[in-house]
DRENMI-370483 format. One record per residue (C-alpha): residue number from 1; residue in three letters; x, y, z. Coordinates in steps of 0.25 Angstrom, whole numbers. Each point is the difference from the previous one (the first is absolute). Last residue first. Example, Ala and Ser with C-alpha at 12.3 -4.5 7.8 and 13.67 -1.06 7.14 Angstrom:
BEGIN
<pt 2; "SER"; <55; -4; 29>>
<pt 1; "ALA"; <-6; -14; 2>>
//
This chain:
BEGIN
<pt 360; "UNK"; <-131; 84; 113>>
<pt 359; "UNK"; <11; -8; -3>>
<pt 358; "UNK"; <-4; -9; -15>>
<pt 357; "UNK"; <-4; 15; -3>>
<pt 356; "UNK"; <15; 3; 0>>
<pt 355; "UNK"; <3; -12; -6>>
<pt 354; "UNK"; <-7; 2; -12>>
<pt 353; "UNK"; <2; -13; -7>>
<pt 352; "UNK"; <-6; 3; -15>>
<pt 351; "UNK"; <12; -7; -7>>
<pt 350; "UNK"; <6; 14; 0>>
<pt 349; "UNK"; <-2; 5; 12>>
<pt 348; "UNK"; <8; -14; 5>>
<pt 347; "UNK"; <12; 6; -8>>
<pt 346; "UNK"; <-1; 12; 7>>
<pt 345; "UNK"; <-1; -4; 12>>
<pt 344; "UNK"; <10; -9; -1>>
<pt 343; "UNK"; <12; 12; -4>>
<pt 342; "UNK"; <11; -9; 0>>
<pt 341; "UNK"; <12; 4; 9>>
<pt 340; "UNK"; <12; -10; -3>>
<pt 339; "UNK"; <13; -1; 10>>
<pt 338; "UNK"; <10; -10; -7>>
<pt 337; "UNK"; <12; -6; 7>>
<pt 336; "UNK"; <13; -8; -1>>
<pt 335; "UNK"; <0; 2; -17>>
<pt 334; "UNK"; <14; -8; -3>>
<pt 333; "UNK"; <14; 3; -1>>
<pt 332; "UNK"; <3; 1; 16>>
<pt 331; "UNK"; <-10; 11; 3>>
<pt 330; "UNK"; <-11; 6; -9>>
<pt 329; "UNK"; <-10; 8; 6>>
<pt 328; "UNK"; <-12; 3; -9>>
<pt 327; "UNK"; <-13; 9; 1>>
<pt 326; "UNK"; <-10; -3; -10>>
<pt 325; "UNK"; <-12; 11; -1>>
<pt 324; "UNK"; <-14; -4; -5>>
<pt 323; "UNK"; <-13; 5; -5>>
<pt 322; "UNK"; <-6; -11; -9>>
<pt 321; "UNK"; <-11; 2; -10>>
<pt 320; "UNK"; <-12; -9; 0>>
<pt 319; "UNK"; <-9; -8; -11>>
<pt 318; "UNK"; <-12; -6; 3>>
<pt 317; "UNK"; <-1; -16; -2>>
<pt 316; "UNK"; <-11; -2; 11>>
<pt 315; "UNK"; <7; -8; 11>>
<pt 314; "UNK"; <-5; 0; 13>>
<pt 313; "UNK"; <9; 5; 10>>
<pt 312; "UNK"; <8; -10; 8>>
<pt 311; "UNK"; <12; 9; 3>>
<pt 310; "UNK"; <8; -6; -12>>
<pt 309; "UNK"; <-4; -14; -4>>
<pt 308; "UNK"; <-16; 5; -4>>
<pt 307; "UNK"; <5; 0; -16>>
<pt 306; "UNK"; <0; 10; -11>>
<pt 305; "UNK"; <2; 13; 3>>
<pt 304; "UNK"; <7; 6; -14>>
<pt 303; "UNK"; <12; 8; 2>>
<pt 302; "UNK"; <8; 12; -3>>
<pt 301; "UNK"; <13; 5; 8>>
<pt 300; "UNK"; <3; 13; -3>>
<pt 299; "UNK"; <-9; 6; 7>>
<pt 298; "UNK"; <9; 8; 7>>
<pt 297; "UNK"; <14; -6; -1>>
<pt 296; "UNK"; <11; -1; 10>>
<pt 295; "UNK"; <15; -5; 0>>
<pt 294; "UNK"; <9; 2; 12>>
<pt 293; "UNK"; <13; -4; 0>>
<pt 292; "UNK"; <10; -3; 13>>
<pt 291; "UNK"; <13; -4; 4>>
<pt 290; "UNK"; <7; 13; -5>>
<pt 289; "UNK"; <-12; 8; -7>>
<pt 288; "UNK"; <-8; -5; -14>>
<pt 287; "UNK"; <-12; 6; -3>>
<pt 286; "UNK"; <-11; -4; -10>>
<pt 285; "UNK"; <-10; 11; 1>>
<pt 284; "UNK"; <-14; 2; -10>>
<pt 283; "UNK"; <0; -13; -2>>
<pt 282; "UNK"; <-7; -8; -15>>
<pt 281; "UNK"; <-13; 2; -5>>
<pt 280; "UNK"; <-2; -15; -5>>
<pt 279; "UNK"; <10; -2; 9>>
<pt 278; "UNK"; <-4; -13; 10>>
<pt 277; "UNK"; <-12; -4; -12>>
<pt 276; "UNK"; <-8; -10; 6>>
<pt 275; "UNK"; <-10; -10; -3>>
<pt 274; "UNK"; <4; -12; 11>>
<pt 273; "UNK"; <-5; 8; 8>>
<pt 272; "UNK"; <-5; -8; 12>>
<pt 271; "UNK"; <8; -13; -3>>
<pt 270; "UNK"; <12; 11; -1>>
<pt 269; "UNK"; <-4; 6; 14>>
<pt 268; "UNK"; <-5; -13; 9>>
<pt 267; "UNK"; <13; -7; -5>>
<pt 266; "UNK"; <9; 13; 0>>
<pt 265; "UNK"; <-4; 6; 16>>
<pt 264; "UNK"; <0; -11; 12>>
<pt 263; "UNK"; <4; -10; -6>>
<pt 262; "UNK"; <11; 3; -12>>
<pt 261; "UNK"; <6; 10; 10>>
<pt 260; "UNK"; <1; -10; 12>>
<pt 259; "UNK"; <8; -10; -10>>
<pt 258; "UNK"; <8; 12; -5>>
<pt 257; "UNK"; <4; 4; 17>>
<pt 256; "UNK"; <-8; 5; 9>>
<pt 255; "UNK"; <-15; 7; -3>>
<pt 254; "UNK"; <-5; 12; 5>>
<pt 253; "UNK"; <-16; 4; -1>>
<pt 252; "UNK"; <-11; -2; -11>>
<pt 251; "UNK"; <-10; 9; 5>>
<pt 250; "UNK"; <9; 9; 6>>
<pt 249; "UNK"; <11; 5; -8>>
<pt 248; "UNK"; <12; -12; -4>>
<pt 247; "UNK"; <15; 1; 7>>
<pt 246; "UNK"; <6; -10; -8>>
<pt 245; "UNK"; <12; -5; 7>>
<pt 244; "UNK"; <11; -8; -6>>
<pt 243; "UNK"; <8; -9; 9>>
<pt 242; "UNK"; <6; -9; -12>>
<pt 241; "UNK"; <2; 14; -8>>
<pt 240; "UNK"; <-9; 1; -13>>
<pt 239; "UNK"; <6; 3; -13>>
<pt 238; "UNK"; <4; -13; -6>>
<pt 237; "UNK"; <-15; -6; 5>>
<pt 236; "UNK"; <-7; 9; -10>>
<pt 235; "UNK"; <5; -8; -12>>
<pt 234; "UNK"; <-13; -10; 7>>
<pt 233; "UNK"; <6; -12; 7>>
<pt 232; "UNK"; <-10; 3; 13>>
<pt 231; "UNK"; <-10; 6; -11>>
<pt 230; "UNK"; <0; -13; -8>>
<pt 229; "UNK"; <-2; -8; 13>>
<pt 228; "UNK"; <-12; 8; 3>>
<pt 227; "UNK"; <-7; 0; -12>>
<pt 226; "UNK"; <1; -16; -1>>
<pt 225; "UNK"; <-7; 0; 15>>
<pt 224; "UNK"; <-8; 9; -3>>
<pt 223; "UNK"; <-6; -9; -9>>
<pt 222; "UNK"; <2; -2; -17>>
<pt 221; "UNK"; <10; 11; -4>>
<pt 220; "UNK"; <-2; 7; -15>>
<pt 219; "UNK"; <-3; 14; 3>>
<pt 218; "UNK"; <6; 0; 15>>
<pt 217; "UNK"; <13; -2; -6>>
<pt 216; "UNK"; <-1; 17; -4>>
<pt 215; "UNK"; <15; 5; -3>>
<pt 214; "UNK"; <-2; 16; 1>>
<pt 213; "UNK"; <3; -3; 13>>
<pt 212; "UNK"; <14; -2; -5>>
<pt 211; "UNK"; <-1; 16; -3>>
<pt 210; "UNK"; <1; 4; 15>>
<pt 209; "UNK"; <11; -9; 3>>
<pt 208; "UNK"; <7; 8; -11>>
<pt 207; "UNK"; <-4; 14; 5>>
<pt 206; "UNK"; <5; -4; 14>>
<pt 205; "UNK"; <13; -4; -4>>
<pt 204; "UNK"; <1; 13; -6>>
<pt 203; "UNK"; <-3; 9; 9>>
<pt 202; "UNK"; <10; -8; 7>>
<pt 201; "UNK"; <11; 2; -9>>
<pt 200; "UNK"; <-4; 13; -2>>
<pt 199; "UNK"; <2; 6; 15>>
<pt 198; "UNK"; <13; -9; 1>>
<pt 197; "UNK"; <5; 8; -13>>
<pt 196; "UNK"; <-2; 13; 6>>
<pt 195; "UNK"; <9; 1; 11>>
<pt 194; "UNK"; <-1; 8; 9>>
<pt 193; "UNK"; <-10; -7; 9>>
<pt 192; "UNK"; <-6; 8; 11>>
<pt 191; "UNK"; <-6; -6; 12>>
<pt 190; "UNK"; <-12; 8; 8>>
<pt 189; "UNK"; <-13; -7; -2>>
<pt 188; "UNK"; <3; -15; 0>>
<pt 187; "UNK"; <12; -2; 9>>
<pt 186; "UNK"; <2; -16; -1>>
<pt 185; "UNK"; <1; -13; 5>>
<pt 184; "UNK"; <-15; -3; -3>>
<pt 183; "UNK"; <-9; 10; -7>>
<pt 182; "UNK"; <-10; 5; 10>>
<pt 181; "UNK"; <-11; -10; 1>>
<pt 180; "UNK"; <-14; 2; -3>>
<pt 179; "UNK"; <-11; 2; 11>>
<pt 178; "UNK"; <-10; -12; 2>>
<pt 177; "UNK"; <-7; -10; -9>>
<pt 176; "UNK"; <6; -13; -3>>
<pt 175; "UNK"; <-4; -7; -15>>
<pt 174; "UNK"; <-12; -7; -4>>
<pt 173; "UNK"; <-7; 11; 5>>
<pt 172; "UNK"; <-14; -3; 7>>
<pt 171; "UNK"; <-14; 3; -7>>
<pt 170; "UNK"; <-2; 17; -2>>
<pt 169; "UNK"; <-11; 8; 6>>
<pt 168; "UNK"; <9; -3; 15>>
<pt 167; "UNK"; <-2; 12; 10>>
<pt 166; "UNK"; <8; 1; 11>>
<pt 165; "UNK"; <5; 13; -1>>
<pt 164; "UNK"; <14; -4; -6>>
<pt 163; "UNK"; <-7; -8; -10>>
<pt 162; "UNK"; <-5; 12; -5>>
<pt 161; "UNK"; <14; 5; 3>>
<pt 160; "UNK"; <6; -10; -8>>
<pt 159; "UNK"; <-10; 2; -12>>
<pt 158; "UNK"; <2; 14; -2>>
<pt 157; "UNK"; <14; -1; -4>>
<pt 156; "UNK"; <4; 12; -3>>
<pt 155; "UNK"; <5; 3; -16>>
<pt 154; "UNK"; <5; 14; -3>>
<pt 153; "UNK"; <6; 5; -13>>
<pt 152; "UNK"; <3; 14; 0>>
<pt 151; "UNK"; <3; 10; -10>>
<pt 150; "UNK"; <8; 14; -1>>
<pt 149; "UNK"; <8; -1; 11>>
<pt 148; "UNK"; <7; 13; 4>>
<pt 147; "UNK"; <16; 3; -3>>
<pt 146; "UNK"; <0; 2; -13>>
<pt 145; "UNK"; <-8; -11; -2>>
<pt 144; "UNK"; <-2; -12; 5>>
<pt 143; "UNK"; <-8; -13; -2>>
<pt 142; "UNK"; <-6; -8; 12>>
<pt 141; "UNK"; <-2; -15; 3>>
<pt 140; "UNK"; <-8; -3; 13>>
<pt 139; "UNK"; <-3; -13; 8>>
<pt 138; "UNK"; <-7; 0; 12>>
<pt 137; "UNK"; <-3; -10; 10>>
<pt 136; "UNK"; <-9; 5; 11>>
<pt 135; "UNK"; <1; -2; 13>>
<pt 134; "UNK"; <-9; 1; 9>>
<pt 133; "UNK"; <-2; 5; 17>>
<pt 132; "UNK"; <-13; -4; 6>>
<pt 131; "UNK"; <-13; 9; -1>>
<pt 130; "UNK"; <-6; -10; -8>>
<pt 129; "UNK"; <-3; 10; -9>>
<pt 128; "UNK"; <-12; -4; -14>>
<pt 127; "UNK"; <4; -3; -13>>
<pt 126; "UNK"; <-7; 8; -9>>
<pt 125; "UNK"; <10; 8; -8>>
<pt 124; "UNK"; <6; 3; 15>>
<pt 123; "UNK"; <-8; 2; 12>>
<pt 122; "UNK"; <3; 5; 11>>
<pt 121; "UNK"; <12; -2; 12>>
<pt 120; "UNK"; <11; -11; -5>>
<pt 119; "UNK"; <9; 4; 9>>
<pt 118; "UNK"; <15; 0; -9>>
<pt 117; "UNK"; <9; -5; -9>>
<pt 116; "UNK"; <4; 2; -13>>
<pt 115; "UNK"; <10; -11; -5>>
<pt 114; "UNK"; <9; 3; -12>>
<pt 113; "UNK"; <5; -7; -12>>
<pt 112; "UNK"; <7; 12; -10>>
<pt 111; "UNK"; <3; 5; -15>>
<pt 110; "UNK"; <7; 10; -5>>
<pt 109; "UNK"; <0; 4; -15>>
<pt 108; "UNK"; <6; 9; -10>>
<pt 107; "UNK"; <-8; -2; -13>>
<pt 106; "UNK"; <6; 2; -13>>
<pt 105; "UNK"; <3; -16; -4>>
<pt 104; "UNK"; <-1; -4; 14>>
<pt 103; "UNK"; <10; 5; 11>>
<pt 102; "UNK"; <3; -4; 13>>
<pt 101; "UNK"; <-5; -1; 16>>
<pt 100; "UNK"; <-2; -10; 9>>
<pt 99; "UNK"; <-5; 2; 13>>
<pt 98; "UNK"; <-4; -14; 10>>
<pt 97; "UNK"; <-4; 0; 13>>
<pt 96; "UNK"; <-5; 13; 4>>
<pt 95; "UNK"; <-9; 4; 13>>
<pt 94; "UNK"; <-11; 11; -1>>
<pt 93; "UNK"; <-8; 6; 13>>
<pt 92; "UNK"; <-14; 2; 0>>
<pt 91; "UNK"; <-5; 6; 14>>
<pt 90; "UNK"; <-13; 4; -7>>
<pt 89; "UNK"; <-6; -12; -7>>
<pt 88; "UNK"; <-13; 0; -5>>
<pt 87; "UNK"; <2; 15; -1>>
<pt 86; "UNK"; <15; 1; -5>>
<pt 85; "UNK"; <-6; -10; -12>>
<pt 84; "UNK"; <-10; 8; -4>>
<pt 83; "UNK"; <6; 13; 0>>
<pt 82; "UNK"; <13; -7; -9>>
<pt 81; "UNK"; <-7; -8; -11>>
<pt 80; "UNK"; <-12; 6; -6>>
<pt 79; "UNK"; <-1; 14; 6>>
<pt 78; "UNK"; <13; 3; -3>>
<pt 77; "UNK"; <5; -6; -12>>
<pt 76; "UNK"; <-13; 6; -6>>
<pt 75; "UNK"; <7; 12; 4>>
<pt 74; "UNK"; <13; -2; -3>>
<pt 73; "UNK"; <-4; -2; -17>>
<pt 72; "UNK"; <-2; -13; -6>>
<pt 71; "UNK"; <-10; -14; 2>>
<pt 70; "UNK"; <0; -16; -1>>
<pt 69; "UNK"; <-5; -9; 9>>
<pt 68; "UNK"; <-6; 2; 16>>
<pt 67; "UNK"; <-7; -12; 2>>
<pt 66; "UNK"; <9; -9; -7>>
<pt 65; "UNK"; <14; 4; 2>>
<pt 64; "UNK"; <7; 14; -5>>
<pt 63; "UNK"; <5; 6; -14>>
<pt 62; "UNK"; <2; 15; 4>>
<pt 61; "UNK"; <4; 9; -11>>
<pt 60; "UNK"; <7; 13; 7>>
<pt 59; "UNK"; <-5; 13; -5>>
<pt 58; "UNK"; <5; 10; 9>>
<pt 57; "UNK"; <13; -8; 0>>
<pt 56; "UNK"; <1; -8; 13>>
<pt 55; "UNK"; <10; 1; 12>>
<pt 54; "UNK"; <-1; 17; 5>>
<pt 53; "UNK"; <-15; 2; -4>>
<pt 52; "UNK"; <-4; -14; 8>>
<pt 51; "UNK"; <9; 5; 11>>
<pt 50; "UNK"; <-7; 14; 2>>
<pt 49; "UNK"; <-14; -6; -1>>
<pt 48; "UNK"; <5; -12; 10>>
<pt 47; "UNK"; <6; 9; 11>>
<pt 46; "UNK"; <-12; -1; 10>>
<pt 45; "UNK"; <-4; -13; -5>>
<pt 44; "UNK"; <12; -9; 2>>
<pt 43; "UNK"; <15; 4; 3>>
<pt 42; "UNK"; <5; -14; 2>>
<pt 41; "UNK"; <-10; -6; -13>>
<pt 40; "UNK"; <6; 12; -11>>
<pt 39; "UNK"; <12; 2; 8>>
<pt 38; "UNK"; <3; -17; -4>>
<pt 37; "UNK"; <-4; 1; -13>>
<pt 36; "UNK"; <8; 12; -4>>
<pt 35; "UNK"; <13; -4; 7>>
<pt 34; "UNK"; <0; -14; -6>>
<pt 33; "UNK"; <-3; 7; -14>>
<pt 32; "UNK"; <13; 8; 3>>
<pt 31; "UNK"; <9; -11; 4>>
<pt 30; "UNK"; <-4; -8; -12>>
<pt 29; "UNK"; <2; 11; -8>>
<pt 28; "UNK"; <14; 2; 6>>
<pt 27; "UNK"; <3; -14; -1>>
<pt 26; "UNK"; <-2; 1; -15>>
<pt 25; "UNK"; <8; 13; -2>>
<pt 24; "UNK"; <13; -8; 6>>
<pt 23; "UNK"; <-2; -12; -9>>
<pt 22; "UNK"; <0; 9; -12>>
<pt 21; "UNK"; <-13; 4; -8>>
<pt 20; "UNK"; <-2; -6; -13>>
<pt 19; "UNK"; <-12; 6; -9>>
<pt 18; "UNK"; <-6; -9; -11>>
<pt 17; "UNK"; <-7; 8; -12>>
<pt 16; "UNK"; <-11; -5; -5>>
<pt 15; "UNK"; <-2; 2; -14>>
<pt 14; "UNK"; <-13; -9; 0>>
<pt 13; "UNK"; <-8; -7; 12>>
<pt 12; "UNK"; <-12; -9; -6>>
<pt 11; "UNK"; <3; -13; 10>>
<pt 10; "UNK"; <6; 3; 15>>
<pt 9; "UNK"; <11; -9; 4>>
<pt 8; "UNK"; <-1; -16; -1>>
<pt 7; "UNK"; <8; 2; -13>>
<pt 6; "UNK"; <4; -15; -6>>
<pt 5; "UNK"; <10; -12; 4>>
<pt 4; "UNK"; <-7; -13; -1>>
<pt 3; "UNK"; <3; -10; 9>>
<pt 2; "UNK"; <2; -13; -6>>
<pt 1; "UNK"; <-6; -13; 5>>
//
């Protein structure tokens, strides 16, 4: 089985001129974005108008999770996202994990894994306070521009803290829920590589695993039984580290090692779409940064629903769009860990499962 080497970036982009920025620039960004995200939440409500106006461009293009979707301008950014959020949880804090930063095409990019916590006091796009402390897992990917970021990408996992509350409109992962690791042996948000070969090497490495799955056994297998061995021996298996972690959203949960992988998320997900198109539009961030790469895509993903093996659901053959982020750490050759928000909610929207209804 041969992998096939093609563009998995953005489709229908001409004349684009790709910018390089030194290794020095990129962990300034980094620092910089880190800094704007963390007054932002430490500062809170009093000073938000003036940060907001400071960070974003006046006409930032916000691409959120499911309820909350798409939108531009401070504003809306606003009343949407931030009030919200600092009312259902006013003693917000933010803690980083991950911050990877790098260039795509004409795009300078940082992206992040961060917890908010904080007392879960009033409702949130439905889901009602526990009055306990949360966290909520949140993944962000942000383009800059002279100096202020210009457009977000933001994915919360709405699910874990639905779960979180006690409150279970989903049938039980497959994989383990709870909080997401930092990466293992490792400084995650403030190391800086100076060399810019090691960054593409393993931007790399991550692109090619991410073809093979263009390599579809599912099509022609016999049981699960016969699809499950061909995934184990899959051309994916050169890339993945013995102790490999996939850190999954809730729904499906995190899964140890290929054998877990295949279980708990590629059966049920490749027997569920097994009519899929990963780059029919293609990323709109592939980034490579020391030990880590990061590749994102909004909708990118396409995909007909087509079976009840992933998250039970009923199948009635409507097609979805995907929402997803792939944070990598590579360590020892291979791929040890792989953080993946998926928006769920808005997948399940799309095959007429309103989880917020589901709640009320």
């Amino acid at each position: 089985m041969k992998i096939e080497n093609f563009d998995t970036g953005l489709k229908g982009q001409k004349d684009i001129k790709n910018i390089i920025i030194s290794p020095e620039e990129n962990f300034n960004n980094k620092k910089k974005v880190r800094e704007y995200l963390k007054n932002i939440v430490h500062q809170g409500p009093s000073k938000l108008n003036d940060n907001l106006n400071r960070y974003f461009s006046t006409n930032i293009k916000v691409n959120c999770f499911h309820p909350v979707n798409e939108f531009t301008g401070i504003e809306n950014f606003k009343t949407k996202f931030w009030s919200p959020l600092f009312e259902s949880f006013p003693d917000l804090e933010r803690r980083e994990q991950v911050i990877i930063g790098g260039t795509f095409r004409d795009k300078i990019q940082v992206g992040t894994i961060s917890t908010l916590s904080g007392t879960f006091k009033k409702n949130w796009l439905g889901i009602k306070p526990n009055n306990k402390m949360v966290n909520l897992r949140c993944c962000e990917i942000h383009e800059i521009k002279d100096d202020k970021i210009v457009e977000s990408h933001i994915l919360i996992d709405v699910m874990d803290l639905i779960f979180q509350t006690g409150v279970f409109p989903l049938k039980a992962s497959r994989g383990a829920e709870g909080n997401w690791l930092h990466p293992i042996n490792t400084d995650g948000v403030n190391f800086f590589e100076k060399n810019p070969e090691v960054s593409k090497l393993n931007l790399d490495q991550a692109l090619t695993m991410q073809r093979s799955l263009n390599i579809k056994p599912e099509l022609d297998s016999t049981s699960d039984e016969d699809l499950k061995s061909k995934l184990i021996n899959h051309p994916q298996a050169e890339f993945w580290h013995d102790k490999m972690i996939w850190y999954g959203p809730s729904g499906i949960g995190t899964a140890r090692s290929l054998e877990g992988f295949v279980d708990n998320h590629q059966l049920p997900f490749r027997k569920t779409f097994k009519e899929r198109n990963y780059w029919k539009l293609g990323h709109y961030s592939e980034l490579g940064d020391g030990k880590f790469s990061l590749t994102a895509g909004w909708h990118s993903i396409q995909a007909t629903y087509g079976s009840n093996h992933w998250l039970g659901f009923t199948p009635n053959n409507k097609n979805v769009t995907m929402r997803v982020m792939d944070f990598y750490h590579h360590d020892e050759g291979k791929i040890r860990e792989n953080w993946v928000p998926i928006d769920i909610a808005h997948i399940l929207k799309q095959i007429d499962i309103d989880i917020f209804e589901m709640i009320k």
